[in-house]
MINU-293460 format. One record per residue (C-alpha): residue in one letter; y, x, z. Coordinates in steps of 0.001 Angstrom, whole numbers, plus 500000, padded with zeros to 6 digits. Layout:
BEGIN
AYXZ/...
end
This chain:
BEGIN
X500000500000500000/X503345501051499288/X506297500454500539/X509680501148498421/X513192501239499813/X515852498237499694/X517912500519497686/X515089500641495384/X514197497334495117/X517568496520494299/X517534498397491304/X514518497175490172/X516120493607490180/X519716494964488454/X518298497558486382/X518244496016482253/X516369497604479973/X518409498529476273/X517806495780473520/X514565496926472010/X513449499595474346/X510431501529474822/X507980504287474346/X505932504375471330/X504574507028470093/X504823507090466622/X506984505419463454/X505549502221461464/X506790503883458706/X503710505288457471/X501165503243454952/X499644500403456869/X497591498318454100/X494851495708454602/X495791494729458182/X498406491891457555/X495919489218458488/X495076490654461786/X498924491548462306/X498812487696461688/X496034486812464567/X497165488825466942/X500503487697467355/X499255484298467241/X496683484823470196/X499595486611472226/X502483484169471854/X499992480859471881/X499895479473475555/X498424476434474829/X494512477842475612/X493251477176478961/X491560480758480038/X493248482622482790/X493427485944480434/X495375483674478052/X497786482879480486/X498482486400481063/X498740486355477250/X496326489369477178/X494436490625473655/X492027493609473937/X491078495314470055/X488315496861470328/X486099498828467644/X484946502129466897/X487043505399466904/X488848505594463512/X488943502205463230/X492615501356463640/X492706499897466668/X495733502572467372/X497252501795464584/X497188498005464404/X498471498308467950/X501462500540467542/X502404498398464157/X502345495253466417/X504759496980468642/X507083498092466039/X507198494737463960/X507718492750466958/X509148494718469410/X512676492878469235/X511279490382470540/X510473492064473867/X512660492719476543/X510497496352476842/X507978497826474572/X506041500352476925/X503366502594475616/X500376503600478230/X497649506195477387/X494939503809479671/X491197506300479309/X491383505973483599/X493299504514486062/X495185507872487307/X496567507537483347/X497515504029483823/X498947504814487189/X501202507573485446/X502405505525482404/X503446503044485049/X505579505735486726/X507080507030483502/X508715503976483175/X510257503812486228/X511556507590485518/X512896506517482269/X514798502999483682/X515872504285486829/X516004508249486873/X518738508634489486/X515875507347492076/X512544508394490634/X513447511696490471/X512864511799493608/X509808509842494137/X506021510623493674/X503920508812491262/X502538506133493551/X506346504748494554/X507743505094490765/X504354503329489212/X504818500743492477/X508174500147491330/X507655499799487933/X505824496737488417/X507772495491490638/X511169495254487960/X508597493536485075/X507793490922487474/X511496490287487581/X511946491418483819/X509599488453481735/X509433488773478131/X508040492684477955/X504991494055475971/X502349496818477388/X500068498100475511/X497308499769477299/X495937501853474468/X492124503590474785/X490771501531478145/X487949503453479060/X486609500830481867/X487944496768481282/X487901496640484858/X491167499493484944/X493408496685483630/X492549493424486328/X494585494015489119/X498006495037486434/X497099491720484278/X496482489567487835/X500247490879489410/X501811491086485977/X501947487460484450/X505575487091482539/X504567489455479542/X502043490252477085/X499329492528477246/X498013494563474425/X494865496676474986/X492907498562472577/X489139499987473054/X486268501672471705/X484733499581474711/X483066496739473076/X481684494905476793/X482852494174479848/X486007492320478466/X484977488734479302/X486087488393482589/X489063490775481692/X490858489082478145/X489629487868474596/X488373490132472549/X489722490732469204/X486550492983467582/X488540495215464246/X486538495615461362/X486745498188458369/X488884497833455340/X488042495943452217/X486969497621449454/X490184497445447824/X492797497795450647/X490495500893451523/X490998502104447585/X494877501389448005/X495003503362451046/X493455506657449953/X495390506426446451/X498623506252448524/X497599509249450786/X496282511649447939/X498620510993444893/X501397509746446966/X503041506495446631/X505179507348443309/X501276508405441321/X499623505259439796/X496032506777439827/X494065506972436474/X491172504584436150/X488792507920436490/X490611509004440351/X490721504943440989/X487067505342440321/X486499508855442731/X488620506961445230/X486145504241445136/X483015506498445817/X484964508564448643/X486183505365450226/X482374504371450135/X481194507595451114/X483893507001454296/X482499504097454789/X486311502499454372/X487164503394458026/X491106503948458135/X491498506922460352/X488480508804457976/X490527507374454671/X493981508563456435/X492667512019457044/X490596512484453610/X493799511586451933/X496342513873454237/X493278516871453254/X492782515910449557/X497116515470449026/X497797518925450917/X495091520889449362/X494826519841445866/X490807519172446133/X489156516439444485/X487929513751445535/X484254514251443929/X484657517711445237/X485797516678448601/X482391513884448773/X480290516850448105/X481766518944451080/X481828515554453379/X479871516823456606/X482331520215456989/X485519518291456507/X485599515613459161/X486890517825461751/X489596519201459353/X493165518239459953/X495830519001457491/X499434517198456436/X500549516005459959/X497095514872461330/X496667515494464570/X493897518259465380/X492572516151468562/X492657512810466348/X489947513946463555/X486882511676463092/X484965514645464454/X486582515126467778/X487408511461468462/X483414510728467904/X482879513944469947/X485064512381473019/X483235509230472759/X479711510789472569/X480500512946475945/X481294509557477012/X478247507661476503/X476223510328477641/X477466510726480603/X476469506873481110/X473481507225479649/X471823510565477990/X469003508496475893/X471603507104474140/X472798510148472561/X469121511107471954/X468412507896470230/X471708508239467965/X470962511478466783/X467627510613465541/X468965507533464014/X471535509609462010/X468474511126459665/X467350507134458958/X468874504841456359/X472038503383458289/X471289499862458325/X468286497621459767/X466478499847461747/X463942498320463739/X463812498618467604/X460277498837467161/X460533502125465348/X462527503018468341/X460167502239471006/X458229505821471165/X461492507064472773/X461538504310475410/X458371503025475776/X459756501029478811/X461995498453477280/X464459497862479939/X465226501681478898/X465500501063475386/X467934498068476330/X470211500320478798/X470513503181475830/X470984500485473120/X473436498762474814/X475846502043475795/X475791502955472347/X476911499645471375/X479671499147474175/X480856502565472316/X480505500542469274/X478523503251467698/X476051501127466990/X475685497468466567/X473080494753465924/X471466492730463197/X471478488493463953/X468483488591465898/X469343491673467722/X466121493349466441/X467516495873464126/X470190498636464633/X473091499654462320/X474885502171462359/X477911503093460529/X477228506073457810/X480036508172458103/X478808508639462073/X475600509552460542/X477232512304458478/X478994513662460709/X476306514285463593/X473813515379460453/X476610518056460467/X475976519415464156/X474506522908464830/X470720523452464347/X469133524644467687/X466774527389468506/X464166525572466404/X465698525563462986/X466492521388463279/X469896519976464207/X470006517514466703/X467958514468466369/X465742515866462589/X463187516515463896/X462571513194466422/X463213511040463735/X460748512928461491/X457892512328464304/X459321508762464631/X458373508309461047/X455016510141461436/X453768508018463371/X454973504944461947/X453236505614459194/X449908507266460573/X449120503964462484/X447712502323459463/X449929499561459122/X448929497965455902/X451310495079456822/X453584494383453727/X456470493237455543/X456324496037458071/X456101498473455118/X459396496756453426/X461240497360456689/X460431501032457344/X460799501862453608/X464390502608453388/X464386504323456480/X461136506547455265/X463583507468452184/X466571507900454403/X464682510298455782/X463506512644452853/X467040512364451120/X468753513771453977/X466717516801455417/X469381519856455752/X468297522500453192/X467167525210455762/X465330522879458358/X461853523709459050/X459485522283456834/X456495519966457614/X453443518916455913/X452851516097458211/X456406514617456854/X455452515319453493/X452035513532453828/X454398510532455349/X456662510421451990/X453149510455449803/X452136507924451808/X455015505303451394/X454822506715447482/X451595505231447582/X452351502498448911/X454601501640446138/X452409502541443563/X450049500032444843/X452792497830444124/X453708498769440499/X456614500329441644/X455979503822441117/X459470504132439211/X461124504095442606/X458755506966444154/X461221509701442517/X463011510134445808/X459619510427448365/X457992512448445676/X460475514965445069/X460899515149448844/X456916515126449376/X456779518580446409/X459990520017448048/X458093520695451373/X454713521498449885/X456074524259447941/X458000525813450686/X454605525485453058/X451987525605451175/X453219528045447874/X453959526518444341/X450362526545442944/X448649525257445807/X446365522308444810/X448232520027447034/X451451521713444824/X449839520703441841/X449316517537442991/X452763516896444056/X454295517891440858/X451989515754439116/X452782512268440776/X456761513484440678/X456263513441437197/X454607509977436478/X457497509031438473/X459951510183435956/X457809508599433564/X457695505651435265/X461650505307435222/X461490506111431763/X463318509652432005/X460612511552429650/X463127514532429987/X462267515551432837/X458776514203432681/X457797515846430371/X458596519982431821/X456967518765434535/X453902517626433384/X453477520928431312/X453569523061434588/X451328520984436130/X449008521506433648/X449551524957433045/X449178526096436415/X446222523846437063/X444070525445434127/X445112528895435273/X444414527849439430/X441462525210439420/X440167526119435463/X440100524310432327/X437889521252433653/X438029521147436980/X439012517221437491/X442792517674438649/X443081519210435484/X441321516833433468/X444096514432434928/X447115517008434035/X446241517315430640/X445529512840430295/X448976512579431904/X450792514983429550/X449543513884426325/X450525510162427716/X454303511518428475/X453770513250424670/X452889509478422842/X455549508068424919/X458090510322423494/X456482509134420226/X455274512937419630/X451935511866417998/X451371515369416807/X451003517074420092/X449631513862422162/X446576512980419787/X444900516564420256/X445555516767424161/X443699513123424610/X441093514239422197/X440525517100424580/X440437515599427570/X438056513250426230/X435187514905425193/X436214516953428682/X435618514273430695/X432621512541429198/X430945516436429230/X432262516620433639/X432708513258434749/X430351511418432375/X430334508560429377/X431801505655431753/X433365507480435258/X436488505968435311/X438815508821434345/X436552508977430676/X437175505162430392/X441096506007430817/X440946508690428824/X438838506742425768/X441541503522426081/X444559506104425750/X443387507892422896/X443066504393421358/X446306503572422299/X447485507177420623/X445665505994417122/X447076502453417162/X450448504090417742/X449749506328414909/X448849503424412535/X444847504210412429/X443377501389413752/X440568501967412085/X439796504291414800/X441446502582417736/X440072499103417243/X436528500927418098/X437584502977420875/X439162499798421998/X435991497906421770/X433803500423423523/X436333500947426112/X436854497412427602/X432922496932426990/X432317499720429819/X435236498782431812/X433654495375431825/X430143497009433004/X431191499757435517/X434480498072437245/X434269494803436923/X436034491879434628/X439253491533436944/X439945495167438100/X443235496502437154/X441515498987434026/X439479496451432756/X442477493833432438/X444582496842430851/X441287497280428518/X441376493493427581/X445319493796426550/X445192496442424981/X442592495413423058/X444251492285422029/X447117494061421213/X445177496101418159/X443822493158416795/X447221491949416432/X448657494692414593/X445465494488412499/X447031491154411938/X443858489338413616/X445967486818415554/X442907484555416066/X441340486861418030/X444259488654419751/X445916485840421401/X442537484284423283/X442038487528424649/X445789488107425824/X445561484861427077/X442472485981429281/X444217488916430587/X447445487397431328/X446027484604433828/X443364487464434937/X446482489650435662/X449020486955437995/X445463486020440245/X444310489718440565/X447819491382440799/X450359489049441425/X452833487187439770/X455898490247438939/X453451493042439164/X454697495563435986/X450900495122434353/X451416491359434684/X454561491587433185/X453013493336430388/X450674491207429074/X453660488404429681/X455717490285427165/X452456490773424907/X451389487012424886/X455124485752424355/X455237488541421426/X452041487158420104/X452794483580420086/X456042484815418110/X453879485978415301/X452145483378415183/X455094481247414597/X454942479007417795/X458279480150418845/X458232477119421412/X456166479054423455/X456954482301422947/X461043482572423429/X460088480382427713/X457713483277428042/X459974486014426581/X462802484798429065/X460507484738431831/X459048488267431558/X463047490111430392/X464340488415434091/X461157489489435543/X461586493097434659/X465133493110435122/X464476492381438640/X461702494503439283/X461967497473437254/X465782497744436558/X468344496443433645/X467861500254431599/X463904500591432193/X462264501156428571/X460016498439429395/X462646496244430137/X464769497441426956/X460903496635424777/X461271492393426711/X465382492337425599/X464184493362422212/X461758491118421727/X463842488109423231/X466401489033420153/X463395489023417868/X462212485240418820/X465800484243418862/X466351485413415245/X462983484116413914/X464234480811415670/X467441480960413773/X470056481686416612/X471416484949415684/X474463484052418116/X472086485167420656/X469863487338419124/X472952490275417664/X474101490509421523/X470854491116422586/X470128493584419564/X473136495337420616/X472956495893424030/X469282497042423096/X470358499765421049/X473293500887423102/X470934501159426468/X468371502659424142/X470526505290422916/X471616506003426931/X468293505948428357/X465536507482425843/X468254509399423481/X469083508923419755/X466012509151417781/X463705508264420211/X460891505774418470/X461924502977420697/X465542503918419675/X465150503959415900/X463076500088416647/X465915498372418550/X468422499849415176/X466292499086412631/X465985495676414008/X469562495393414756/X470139495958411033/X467698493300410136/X469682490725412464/X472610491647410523/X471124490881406739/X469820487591407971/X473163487159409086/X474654487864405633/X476468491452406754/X475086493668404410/X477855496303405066/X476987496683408790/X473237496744407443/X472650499222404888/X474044502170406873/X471758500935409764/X468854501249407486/X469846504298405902/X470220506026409296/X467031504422410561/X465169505900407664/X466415508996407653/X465183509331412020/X462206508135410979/X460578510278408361/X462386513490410415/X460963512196413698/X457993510366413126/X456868511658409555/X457041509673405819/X454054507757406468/X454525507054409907/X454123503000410321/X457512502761411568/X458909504803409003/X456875502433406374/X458703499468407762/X462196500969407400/X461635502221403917/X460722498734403128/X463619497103405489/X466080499080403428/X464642498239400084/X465078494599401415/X468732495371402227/X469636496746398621/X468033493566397041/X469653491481399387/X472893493461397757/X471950492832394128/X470862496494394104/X467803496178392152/X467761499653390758/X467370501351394279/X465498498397396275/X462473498273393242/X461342502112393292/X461733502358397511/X459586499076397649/X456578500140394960/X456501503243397112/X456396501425400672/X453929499470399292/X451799502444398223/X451909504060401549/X451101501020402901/X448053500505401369/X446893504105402020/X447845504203405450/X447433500973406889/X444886499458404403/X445568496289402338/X445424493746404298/X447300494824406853/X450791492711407876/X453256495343407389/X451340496093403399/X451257492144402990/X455108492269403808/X455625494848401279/X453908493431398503/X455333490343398994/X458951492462398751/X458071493782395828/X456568490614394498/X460299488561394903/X462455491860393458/X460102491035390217/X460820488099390121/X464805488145390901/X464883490780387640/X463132488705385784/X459649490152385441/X457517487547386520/X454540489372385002/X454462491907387743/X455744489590390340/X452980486488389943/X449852489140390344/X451572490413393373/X452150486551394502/X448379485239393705/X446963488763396067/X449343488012398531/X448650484323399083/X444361484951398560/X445067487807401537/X447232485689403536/X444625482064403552/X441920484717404408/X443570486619407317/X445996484851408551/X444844481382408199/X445541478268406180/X448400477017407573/X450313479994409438/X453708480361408364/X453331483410406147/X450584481729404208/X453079478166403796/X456041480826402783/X453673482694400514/X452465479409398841/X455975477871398253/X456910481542396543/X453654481248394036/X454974477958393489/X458424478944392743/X457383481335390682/X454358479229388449/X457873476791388013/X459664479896386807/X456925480411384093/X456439477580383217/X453245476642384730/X454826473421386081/X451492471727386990/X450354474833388957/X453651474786390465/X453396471186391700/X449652471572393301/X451124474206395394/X453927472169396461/X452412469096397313/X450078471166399692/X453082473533401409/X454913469551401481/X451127467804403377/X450377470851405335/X454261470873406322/X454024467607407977/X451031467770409387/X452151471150411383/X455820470627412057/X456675467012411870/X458922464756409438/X462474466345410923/X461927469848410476/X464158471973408079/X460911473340406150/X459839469896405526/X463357468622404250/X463154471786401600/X459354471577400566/X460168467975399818/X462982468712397757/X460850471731396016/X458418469159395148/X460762466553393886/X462853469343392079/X459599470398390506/X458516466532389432/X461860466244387779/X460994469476385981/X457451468686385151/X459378464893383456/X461260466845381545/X458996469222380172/X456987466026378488/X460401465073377002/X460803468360375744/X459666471184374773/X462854473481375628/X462865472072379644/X464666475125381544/X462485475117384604/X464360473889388112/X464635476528390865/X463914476147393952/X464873477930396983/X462546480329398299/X461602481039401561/X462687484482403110/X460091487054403377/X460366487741406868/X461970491260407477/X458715492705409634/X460054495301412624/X458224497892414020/X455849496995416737/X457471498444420302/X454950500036422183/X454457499412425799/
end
């Protein structure tokens, strides 16, 4: 108790302060963006009386959030915006009560000096109070409360004012004053903000720095005091902003253009750490560890080996989140925790043992989540990211550990199993990292490693990379483990699979032939590996146009799949597609779509619904009801399987690019070439990004791009297409490549389509020679030429080359393709067209009235092709009349149906 003088206590009633008087400690002059609406909110909970709690009568308003949040500065830009409408604005540094006890007493030195001079601390603090209980209308801000329970007895004797408190003290504040928690910056304001500080406010940023301000304010994790000091660093210094992201960890205790040394993320986080261990030192423990995880949803179950006890695990929890270091997912069963603290206490000083604080807990933590079996797919989804968080951010000189890597090849697995190997690339380069530092880079385990990071790449569709990869694994497994010992059996199968991806035929064909007869001769006719091996090299012919070789291979393939693993495992169902898929290039659509049919409903029961083998024979059904011509059923099932894959493998994945390709292929065959171009495009452009210019998937999506630009009419955005296309393909691929067959005859196409009979006639007679060499004479793509060549005869007139052509075709057509498919109607109606041309009017109208009666019966009376088959026919009746009349009838024309442009089949 003290006890103060009259003389005293007379000035504290007669003493005024100045009109807007006080303390604070710094200008509002500064940038201050994003925080208008809480500027808003909190003068609205200090000035509004009208709620009923005691702390609102005492018109009180703790901030609270973590260090760097603002809380400072939201405070001290209250003051200055309102503080006219105080009597007093005082300013009190509040971490203990001997601080708040000494703020108190500055005041009373700073109103009345001519007494406090001469007083201790206790009287002037006592008297301090005493003149704002006869002074209403003041502000105090109490800035940094370490303990809520500092401020009761100043907000219980102090009623005729407003209290401002800020703290990184998230508890304890209910009995004490509403809470007003601060949150980061937008996105935007947090962009603004870091512009401002870097460029300064005169420099509108180009779209590039808006850009690097965007990823730094990210990588800051849009916390102002972090933003303020990046951009006081980055505007002093000169550095860049990617530069300064890349040196992240050493910069947050760096303080340059007027930022105060003691106010830098790093020590501020420091001071609050000391803090919270002092309360409780598991807490610190358990933060440290958590900094190696991802930052957000970690389970407290993943926690628990710290604290087996849970009231422990509570008590640490909770001081890290009164800190606010930490806070809590809805049902309080997962832990976040903001990234920027994770980078900077990643940043701390390894110990004795090579790890910085906290690396190598969490590493065990992870071990052992993953060693107990779990084979729970939820559980698995929820320690995933934190299993990755983990191998991405290991410090380059921590020790390494084969247990850890064995936990990233686990949760690689794990995905695999999934048909998500594409997203492996992070856990397998992690998983090779450490096995080559412990165990030396041609250790079987190595080899391994390097193997599966690999198919990764492969997986995503990055064959450059890939592709070096594979060819030291194999290298170094013939030279270590010898020329057929079974990991290299697998090497040199994976390698000539990255080779036919990256449409190298020439190197891929030998390397499966190889390992082949190499596994039949060490694992035998029908292990597993031979049956791979045997179904690949089919795929490699089919991809090189010999079917007569793959359909075989095919056949015996699926036949022992069928035999030694069963009708429904995962091989056998790839056997059964793939299958399918040569009979339909062979053009056998009768038997290919029964079979993908099989495999497809096999597939979603054995493997799921989205699994990337699933969404394979998806794509491959859809694609084969498309040739067919039932385009009703093929564009619902195209749409399905391109969202499918965009969801589950990414919007750039090759197989993904194959399903938006083939979407703008049914929507042109349907007609809608508003949404087929777009789709052509985007294919092309993504193509040209992700697998490179000439790539065979590359040269498809153009050459089918151009074709969607003929049938639209735009021969000059065409042609060079073609041209270019061509040219790729017979450097790439080779002149008698299948693909490079269809663009020769695509482009011969084109220059008819242009009148340009003298170029289109020689390119088409030798397409169609090639064709019939290389793919035999039956086959679609030969059928297509000679059906091209067929209608330029006719166009110049030369209808005794051109009806031959026409009579093979249609014979070839009825026998392969069927009596009624569209390309035997389209074939029929030209025949016809062309009889009429020559005359041979009768001949002309027994064609027609079958394309007309088969017409009908297939597509109904409203469709298009029925309205112009019946106007052939009548067109050809009125010719037929006036042939009997006369001898000098001109024959009627018709029009024809468009041979259909045929694009290169995109392999899976």
């Amino acid at each position: 108790m003290v006890t103060l003088p009259a003389e005293a206590v007379r000035w504290a009633q007669e003493v005024q302060a100045p009109p807007g008087a006080g303390n604070l400690p710094g200008s509002a002059s500064g940038v201050f963006v994003g925080r208008t609406q809480e500027l808003t909110t909190l003068r609205a909970l200090l000035t509004d009386a009208g709620e009923a709690a005691v702390t609102q009568e005492t018109r009180t308003r703790a901030i609270h959030g973590l260090g760097g949040i603002g809380k400072t500065t939201l405070a001290l830009h209250y003051a200055h915006t309102y503080r006219r409408d105080y009597t007093l604005v005082w300013w009190i540094t509040a971490e203990t009560t001997e601080q708040i006890v000494t703020g108190l007493a500055s005041l009373a030195m700073w109103l009345c000096p001519q007494w406090a001079i001469t007083a201790g601390v206790p009287e002037r603090a006592a008297w301090a109070l005493l003149w704002l209980q006869w002074h209403p209308g003041w502000l105090l801000v109490f800035d940094n409360v370490e303990d809520p329970a500092d401020l009761r007895h100043y907000l219980g004797a102090l009623p005729d004012g407003h209290h401002l408190a800020t703290s990184r003290t998230a508890t304890g504040w209910h009995t004490i004053a509403p809470t007003m928690p601060l949150g980061l910056l937008h996105a935007e304001a947090a962009v603004d903000l870091l512009c401002t500080l870097t460029f300064g406010a005169e420099h509108a940023p180009t779209s590039a720095q808006r850009r690097d301000a965007a990823d730094l304010a990210a990588d800051l994790g849009y916390l102002p005091l972090a933003l303020e000091q990046a951009g006081a660093y980055l505007f002093e210094t000169g550095t860049l902003l990617a530069d300064y992201r890349q040196m992240l960890g050493r910069v947050m205790d760096a303080a340059a253009g007027g930022i105060d040394p003691e106010r830098t993320i790093a020590r501020i986080w420091h001071h609050t750490l000391t803090a919270i261990e002092r309360r409780n030192p598991q807490a610190v423990t358990l933060l440290n560890a958590m900094a190696w995880l991802a930052p957000d949803a970690i389970p407290r179950t993943l926690l628990a080996p710290f604290c087996p006890d849970p009231l422990a695990l509570g008590q640490a929890l909770g001081a890290l989140y009164a800190y606010n270091m930490i806070a809590y997912s809805a049902d309080r069963q997962a832990i976040n925790v903001h990234r920027l603290v994770q980078t900077v206490l990643r940043h701390q000083p390894a110990g004795s043992d090579g790890y910085p604080p906290g690396r190598q807990d969490a590493e065990h933590l992870i071990q052992r989540a993953v060693s107990a079996g779990n084979t729970d797919t939820l559980e698995w989804e929820r320690l995933l990211p934190h299993v990755i968080g983990l191998a991405e951010s290991k410090p380059a000189h921590s020790p390494t550990s084969i247990e850890t890597a064995d936990t990233y090849d686990a949760a690689a697995q794990y995905l695999h199993h999934q048909g998500r190997e594409a997203h492996t690339i992070r856990l397998r380069t992690a998983a090779l990292v450490q096995r080559e530092q412990a165990l030396g880079d041609t250790h079987p385990h190595t080899l391994a490693s390097r193997n599966n990071l690999a198919g990764a790449y492969k997986e995503a569709g990055d064959l450059g990379r890939a592709i070096p990869l594979y060819e030291a694994a194999l290298a170094q497994s013939e030279q270590v483990l010898g020329d057929t010992h079974p990991q290299t059996l697998v090497s040199r199968h994976d390698l000539a699979w990255a080779y036919k991806e990256a449409g190298d035929l020439g190197r891929a064909i030998p390397l499966y032939e190889t390992a082949l007869a190499q596994s039949e001769q060490v694992l035998g006719d029908t292990h597993p590996n031979t049956l791979a091996s045997r179904n690949n090299l089919a795929w490699a012919y089919r991809a090189a146009g010999d079917l007569g070789r793959a359909i075989p291979l095919y056949e015996t393939a699926l036949a022992q799949s069928e035999q030694v693993l069963g009708d429904t495992h995962p091989s056998t169902l790839a056997s059964r597609n793939n299958l399918a898929g040569a009979y339909e290039a062979a053009g056998d659509l009768a038997r290919a779509i029964p079979l993908y049919e099989t495999a497809l409903a096999q597939s979603e029961q054995v493997l799921g619904d989205t699994h990337p083998q699933t969404l394979v024979s998806r794509h491959d059904l859809a694609w084969a009801y498309k040739e067919a011509g039932d385009l009703s059923r093929a564009i619902p099932l195209l749409k399905t399987a391109l969202v499918q894959r965009e969801q589950v493998l990414g919007d750039a994945h090759p197989h993904t690019l194959v399903s938006r390709n083939s979407l703008a292929g049914a929507y042109e065959a349907a007609g809608d070439l508003a949404r087929a171009i777009p789709l052509y495009e985007t294919t092309l452009a993504q193509s040209e990004q992700v697998l490179g210019d000439t790539h065979p998937n590359t040269l498809a999506s153009r050459n089918n791009l151009a074709g969607a630009y003929q049938t639209a009419g735009d021969l000059a955005r065409a042609i060079p297409l073609y041209e270019t296309t061509l040219a790729q393909s017979k450097q790439v691929l080779g002149d008698t490549h299948p693909q490079t067959l269809v663009s020769r005859h695509n482009l011969a196409s084109a220059y008819r389509a242009a009148g340009d009979l003298s170029r289109a006639i020689p390119l088409l007679k030798t397409a169609l020679a090639q064709c019939e060499q290389v793919l035999g004479d039956t086959h679609p793509h030969t059928l297509a030429s000679r059906n091209s060549l067929a209608y330029v005869y006719r166009e110049a007139g030369d209808l005794a080359h051109a009806i031959p052509l026409l009579e093979t075709i249609l014979a070839q057509c009825e026998q392969i393709l069927g009596d009624t498919h569209p390309k035997t109607l389209a074939s029929r109606n030209n025949l016809a067209d062309s009889y009429n041309d020559a005359g041979r009017v009768e001949d002309a109208l027994a064609l027609l009235g079958r394309v007309l009666a088969e017409h009908e019966r297939i597509l109904g009376e409203d469709h298009p092709h029925i309205l112009a088959a019946r106007n052939n026919l009548a067109r050809a009746r009125d010719a037929a009349a006036a042939v009997q009349q006369s001898d000098t009838a001109t024959p009627a024309t018709s029009p024809n149906l468009q041979p259909p442009s045929d694009a290169p089949e995109q392999p899976e």
